[in-house]
C-alpha positions as CSV (number, residue, x, y, z in Angstrom):
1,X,0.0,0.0,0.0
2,X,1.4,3.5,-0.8
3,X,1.3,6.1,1.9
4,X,0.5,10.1,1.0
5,X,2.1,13.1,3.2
6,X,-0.1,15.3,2.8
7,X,1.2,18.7,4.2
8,X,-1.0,21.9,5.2
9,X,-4.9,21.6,6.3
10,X,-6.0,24.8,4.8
11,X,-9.2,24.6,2.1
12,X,-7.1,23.4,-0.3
13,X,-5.1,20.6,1.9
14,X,-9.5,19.7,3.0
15,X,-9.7,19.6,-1.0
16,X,-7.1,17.3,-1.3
17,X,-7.5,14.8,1.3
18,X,-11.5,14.8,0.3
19,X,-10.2,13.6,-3.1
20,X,-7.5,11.3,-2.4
21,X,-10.1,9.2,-0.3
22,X,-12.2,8.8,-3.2
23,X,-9.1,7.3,-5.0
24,X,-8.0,5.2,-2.6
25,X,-6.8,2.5,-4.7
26,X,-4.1,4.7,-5.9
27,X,-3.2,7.1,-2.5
28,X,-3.6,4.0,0.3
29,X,-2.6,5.5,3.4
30,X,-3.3,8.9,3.9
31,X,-1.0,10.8,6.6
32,X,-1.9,14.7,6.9
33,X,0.4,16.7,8.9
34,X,0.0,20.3,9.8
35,X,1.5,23.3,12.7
36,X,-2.1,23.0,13.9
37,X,-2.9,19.4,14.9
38,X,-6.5,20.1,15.1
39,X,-6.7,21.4,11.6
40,X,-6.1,18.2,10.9
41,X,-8.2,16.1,13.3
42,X,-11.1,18.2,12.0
43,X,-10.6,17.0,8.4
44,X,-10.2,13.4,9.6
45,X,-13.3,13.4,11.0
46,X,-15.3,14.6,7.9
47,X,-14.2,11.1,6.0
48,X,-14.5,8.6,9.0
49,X,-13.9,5.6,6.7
50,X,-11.0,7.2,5.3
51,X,-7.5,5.6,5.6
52,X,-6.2,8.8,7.4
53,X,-3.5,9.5,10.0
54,X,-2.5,12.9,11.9
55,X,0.7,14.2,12.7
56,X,2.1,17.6,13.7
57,X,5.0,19.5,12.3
58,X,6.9,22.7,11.7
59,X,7.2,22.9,8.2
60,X,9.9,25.4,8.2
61,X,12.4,23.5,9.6
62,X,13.7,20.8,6.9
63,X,14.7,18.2,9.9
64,X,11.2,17.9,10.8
65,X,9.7,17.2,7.4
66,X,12.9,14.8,6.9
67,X,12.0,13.0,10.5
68,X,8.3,12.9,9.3
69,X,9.3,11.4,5.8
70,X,10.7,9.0,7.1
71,X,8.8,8.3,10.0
72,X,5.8,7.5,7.9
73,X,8.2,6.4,4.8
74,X,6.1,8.7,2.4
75,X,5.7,7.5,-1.2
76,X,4.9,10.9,-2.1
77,X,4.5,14.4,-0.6
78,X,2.1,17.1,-1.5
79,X,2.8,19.9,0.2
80,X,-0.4,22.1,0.3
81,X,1.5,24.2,3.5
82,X,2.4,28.3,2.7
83,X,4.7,29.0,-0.4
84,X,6.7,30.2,1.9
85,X,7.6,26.2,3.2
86,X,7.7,24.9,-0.5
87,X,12.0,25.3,-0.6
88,X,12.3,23.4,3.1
89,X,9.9,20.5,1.8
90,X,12.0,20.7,-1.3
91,X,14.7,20.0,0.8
92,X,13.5,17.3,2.9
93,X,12.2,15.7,-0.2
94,X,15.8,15.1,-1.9
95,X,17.5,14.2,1.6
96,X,15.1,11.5,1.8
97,X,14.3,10.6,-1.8
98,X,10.7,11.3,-1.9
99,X,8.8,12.6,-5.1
100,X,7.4,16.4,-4.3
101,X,4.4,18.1,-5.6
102,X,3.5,21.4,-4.7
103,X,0.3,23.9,-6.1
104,X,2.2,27.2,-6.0
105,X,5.5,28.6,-6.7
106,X,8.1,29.9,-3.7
107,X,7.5,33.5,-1.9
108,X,9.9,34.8,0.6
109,X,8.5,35.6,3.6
110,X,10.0,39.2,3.4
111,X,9.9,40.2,0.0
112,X,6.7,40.2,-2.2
113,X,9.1,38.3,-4.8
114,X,6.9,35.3,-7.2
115,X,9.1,33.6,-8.9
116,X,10.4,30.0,-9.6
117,X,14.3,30.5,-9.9
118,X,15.2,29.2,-6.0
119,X,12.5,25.8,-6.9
120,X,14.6,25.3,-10.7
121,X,18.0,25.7,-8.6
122,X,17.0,22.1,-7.4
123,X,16.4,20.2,-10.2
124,X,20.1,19.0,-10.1
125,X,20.0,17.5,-6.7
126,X,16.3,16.0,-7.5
127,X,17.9,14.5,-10.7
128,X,20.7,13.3,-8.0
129,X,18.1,12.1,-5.7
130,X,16.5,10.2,-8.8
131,X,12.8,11.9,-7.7
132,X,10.3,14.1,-9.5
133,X,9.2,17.4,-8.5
134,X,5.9,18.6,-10.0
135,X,5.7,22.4,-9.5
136,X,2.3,24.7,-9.3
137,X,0.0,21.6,-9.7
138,X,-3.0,23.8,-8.8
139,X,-5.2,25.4,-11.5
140,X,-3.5,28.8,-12.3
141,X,-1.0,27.8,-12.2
142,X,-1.1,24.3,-12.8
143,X,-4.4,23.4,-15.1
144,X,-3.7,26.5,-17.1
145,X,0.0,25.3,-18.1
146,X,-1.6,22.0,-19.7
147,X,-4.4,24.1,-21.2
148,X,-1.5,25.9,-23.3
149,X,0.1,22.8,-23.5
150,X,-3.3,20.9,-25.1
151,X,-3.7,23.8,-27.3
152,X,0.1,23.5,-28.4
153,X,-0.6,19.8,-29.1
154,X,-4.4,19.6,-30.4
155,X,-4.4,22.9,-31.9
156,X,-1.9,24.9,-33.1
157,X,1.8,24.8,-35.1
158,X,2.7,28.2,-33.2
159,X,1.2,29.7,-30.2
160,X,1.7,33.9,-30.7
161,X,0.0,34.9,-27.9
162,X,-2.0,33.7,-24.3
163,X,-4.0,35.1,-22.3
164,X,-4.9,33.4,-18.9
165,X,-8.0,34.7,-17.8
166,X,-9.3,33.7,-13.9
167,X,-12.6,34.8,-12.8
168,X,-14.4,34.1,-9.2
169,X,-17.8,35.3,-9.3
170,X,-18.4,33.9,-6.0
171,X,-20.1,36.2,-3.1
172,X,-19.7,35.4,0.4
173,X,-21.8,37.6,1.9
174,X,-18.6,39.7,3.2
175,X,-17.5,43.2,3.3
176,X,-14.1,42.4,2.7
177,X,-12.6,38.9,2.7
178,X,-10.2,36.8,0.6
179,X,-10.5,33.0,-0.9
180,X,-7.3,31.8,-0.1
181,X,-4.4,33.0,2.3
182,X,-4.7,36.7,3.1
183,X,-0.9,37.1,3.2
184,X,-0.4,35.5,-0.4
185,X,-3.5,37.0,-2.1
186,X,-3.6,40.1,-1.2
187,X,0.3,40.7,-1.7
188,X,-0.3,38.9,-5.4
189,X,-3.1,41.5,-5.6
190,X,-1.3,44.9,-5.1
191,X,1.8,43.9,-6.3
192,X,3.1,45.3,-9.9
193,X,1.7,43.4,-13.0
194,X,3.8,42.4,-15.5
195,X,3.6,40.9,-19.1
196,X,5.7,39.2,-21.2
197,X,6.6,40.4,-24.9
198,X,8.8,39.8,-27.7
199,X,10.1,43.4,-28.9
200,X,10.9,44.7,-32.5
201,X,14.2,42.4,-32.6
202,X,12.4,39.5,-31.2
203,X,13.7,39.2,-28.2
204,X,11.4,38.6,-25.3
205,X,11.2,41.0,-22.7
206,X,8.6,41.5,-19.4
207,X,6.7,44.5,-19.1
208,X,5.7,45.7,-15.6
209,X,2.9,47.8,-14.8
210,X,1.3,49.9,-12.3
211,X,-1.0,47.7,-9.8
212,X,-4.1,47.5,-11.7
213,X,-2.9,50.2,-14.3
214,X,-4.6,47.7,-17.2
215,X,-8.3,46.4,-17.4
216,X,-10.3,45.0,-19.9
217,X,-13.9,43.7,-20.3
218,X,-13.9,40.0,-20.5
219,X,-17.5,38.1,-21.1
220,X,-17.2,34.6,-19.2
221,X,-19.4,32.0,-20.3
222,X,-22.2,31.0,-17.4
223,X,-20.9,34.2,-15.3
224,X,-21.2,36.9,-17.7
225,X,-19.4,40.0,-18.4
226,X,-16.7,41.0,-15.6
227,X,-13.7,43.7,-15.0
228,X,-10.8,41.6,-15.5
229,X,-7.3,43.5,-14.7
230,X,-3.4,42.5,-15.8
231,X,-1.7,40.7,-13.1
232,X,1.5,39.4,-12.9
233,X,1.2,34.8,-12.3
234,X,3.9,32.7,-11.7
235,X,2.8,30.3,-14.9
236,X,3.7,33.1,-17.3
237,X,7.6,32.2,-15.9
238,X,7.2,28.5,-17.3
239,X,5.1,28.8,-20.6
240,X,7.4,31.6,-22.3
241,X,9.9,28.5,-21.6
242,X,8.0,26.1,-22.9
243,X,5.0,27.7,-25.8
244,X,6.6,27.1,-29.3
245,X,6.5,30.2,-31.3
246,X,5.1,32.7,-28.7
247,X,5.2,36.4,-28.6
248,X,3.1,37.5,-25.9
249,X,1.3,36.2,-22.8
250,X,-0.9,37.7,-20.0
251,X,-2.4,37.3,-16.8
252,X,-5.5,38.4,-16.0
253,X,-8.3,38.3,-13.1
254,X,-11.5,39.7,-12.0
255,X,-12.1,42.0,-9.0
256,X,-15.1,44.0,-7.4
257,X,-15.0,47.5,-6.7
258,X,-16.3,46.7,-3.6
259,X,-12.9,44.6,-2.9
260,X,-10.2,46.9,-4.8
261,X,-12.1,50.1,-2.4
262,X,-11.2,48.1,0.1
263,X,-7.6,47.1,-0.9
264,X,-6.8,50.3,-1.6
265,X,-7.9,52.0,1.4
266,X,-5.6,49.1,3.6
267,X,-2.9,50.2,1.3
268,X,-3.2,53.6,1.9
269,X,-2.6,53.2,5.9
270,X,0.1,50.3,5.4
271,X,-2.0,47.6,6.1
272,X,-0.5,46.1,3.4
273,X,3.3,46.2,4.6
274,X,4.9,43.1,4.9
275,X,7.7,45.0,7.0
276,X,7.9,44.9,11.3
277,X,6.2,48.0,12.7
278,X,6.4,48.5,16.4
279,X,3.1,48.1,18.7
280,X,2.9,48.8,22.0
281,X,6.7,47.8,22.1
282,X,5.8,44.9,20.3
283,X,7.1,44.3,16.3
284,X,4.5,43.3,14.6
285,X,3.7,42.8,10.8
286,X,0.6,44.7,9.6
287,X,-0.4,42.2,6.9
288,X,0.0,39.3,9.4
289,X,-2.0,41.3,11.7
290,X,-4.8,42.3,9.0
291,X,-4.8,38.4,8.1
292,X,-6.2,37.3,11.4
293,X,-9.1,39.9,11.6
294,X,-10.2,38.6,8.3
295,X,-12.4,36.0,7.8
296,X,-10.4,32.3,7.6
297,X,-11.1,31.3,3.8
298,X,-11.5,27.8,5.4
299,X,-14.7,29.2,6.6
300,X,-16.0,30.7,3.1
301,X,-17.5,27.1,1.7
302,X,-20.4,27.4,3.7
303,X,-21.8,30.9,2.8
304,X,-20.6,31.1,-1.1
305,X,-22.9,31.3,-3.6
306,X,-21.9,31.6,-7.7
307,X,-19.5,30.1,-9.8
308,X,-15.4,30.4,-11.0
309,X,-14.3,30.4,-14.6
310,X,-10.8,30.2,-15.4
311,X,-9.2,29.5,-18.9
312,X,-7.0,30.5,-21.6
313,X,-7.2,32.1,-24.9
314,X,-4.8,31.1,-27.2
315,X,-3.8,32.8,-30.8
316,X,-1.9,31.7,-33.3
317,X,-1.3,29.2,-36.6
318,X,-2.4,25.8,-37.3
319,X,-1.3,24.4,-41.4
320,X,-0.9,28.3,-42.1
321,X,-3.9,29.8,-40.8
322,X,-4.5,31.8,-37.8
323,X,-7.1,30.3,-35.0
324,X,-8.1,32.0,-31.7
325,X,-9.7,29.1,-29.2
326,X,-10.5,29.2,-25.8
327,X,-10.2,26.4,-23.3
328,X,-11.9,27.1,-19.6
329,X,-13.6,25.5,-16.9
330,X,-16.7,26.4,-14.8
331,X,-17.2,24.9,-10.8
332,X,-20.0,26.5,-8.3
333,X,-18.7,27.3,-5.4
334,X,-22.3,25.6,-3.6
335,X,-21.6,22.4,-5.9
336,X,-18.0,22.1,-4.2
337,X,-19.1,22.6,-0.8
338,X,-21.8,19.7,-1.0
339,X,-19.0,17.6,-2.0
340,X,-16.2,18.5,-0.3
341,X,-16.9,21.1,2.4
342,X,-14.9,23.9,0.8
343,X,-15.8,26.2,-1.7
344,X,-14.6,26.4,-5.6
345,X,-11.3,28.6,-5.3
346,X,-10.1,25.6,-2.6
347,X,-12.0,22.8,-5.0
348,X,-10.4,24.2,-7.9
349,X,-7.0,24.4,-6.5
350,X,-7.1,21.0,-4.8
351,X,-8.5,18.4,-7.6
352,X,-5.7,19.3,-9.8
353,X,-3.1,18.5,-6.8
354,X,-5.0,15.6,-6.3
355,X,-5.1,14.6,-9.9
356,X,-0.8,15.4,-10.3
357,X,0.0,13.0,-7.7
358,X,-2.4,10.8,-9.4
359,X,-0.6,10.5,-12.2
360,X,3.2,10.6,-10.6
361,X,1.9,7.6,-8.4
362,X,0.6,5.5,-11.4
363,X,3.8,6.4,-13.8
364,X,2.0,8.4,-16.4
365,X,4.0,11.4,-15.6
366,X,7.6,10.4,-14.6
367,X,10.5,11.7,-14.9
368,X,13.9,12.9,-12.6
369,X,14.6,16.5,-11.3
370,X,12.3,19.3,-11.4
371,X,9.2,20.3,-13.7
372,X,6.5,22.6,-14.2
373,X,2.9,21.3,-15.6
374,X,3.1,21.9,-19.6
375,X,6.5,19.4,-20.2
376,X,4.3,16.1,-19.7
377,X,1.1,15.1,-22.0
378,X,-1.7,17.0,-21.4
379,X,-4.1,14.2,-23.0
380,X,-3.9,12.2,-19.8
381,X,-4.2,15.4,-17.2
382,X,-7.6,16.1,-19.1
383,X,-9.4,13.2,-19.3
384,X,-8.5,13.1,-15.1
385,X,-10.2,16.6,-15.3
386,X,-13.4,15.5,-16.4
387,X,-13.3,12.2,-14.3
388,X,-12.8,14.0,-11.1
389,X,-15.0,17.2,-11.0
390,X,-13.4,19.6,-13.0
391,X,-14.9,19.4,-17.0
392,X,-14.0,21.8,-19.4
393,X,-14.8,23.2,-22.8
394,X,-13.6,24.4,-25.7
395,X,-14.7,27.3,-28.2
396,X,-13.3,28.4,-31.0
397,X,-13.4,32.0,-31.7
């Protein structure tokens, strides 16, 4: 029987072990670990004839993970914990020669830095280790990359240009509250947007922006038409890597005004800073402090009403004429929670984990050192798509 580490118990991590139990036959064992041991015992008891243990650990410090590797001897480890964890799992992971899969790319703690360069670093000492590591196997990124990479397959002899286009159209009843971690979103959120270009001489180049500065009107099939604005994602890093023939590629998401008032006002006090203030002769960071007055996205599932659509729109040439299609995917957030007890940004986020591991348990997507979503067949990644709660559709435009 294999045994899955499982580390986090956030939505997502809830996602995750919800899914693995329904494929047993493939995950066996099922050990979650998390900081807060009752995170996890509150997961445990939603699937009580699941094959689940709980442990506790501090997943910044390597020689804990390694001890709980090894403890447990993990066939795999999906490490649904903070980004901020992913290059200690990393770590543990090659010591003890145990395949890796994360959902999101590295952030330092103290910098609002996304980017995969400290994750890529290790794909020597993975290849050493003889292990995979399957990087941002959410859904952006993670389900977009192998939507570009089905396109690039399926459709197309060049790809010129993508754009990634994520929509929650979810309301939670809330003033003011995030889906997923406060401290990752809303850094992510008022952070600088950047695009990636080829220039006059070919050469590909990123573009940043002002937070925000860009906005366009994007029409989402079964939510309708929404203010979408340019953001800078960590799959844009892998895809001008990996997108035969591409010249641009761009990120964009939808926001309220109802949340950017909100943002903006935080921002304009320094709620946002993620640099120690003193208190009360206490140091303190503000947006660690703003995270725990806002609501716990855990908590959202129950109260979310709507639905997400996130997809790509890919342009480019297929036997010497140009084709625009776009590929996407539609969950409601209600639908989620009656299966799962989270709502779609967690569901969406976690089936995809779910469905990676999948695949690196059965062999279909194998390999040794480090990799990002699009370098292995899409065809297979799909068809789990469908099978497992997340269908999709294709239009050509």
């Amino acid at each position: 029987m294999k045994t899955t580490l499982i580390i986090g118990a956030g939505g997502v991590s809830r996602v995750v072990v919800h899914k693995c139990v329904q494929n047993a036959d493939v995950f066996g064992r099922i050990v979650l670990a998390s900081r807060t041991l009752s995170r996890c015992e509150e997961i445990k008891s939603e699937l009580p004839h699941g094959n689940i243990e709980v442990a506790k650990i501090d997943a910044d410090i390597t020689d804990e993970v390694v001890k709980l590797i090894s403890t447990y001897q993990a066939d795999i480890v999906i490490n649904v914990a903070l980004p901020y964890q992913d290059l200690t799992i990393m770590d543990a992971c090659i010591a003890t020669s145990t395949p890796y899969l994360d959902t999101a790319n590295y952030e330092h703690p103290d910098e609002a830095k996304f980017e995969y360069k400290l994750q890529w670093a290790r794909d020597e000492k993975f290849k050493q280790a003889g292990i995979m590591g399957l990087l941002g196997s959410g859904f952006d990124p993670g389900v977009t990359n192998v939507f570009c990479a089905y396109a690039q397959k399926h459709y197309f002899d060049e790809i010129h240009t993508i754009d990634i286009l994520d929509c929650n159209a979810g309301d939670h009843g809330y003033a003011f509250a995030t889906n997923f971690n406060p401290e990752i979103n809303l850094r992510e959120v008022s952070a600088n947007g950047r695009y990636w270009q080829k220039n006059e001489d070919g050469i590909g180049e990123w573009i940043e922006t002002e937070p925000m500065e860009i906005k366009m009107v994007w029409d989402y099939p079964e939510v309708g038409e929404k203010d979408s604005y340019l953001l800078y994602h960590e799959e844009m890093e892998s895809l001008v890597k990996h997108i035969k023939g591409l010249k641009r590629i761009r990120f964009f998401m939808t926001f309220g005004e109802s949340y950017l008032t909100h943002m903006k006002c935080l921002e304009n006090v320094g709620m946002l800073s993620i640099k120690e203030v003193e208190h009360k002769g206490m140091k303190i960071v503000p947006m660690e402090f703003l995270a725990t007055l806002l609501p716990d996205p855990s908590t959202l599932g129950v109260r979310t009403k709507g639905k997400t659509n996130i997809g790509i729109v890919a342009d480019g040439i297929k036997d010497g004429v140009r084709k625009r299609i776009y590929i996407y995917q539609v969950s409601d957030h209600e639908k989620c929670f009656a299966e799962v007890n989270s709502q779609a940004v967690s569901y969406t986020t976690g089936v995809p984990a779910m469905i990676g591991a999948k695949l690196m348990l059965e062999g279909k997507w194998s390999g040794e050192g480090v990799f990002n979503m699009e370098e292995f067949d899409p065809d297979v990644f799909m068809d789990e798509l469908n099978k497992q709660g997340l269908p999709w559709q294709i239009k050509e435009l």
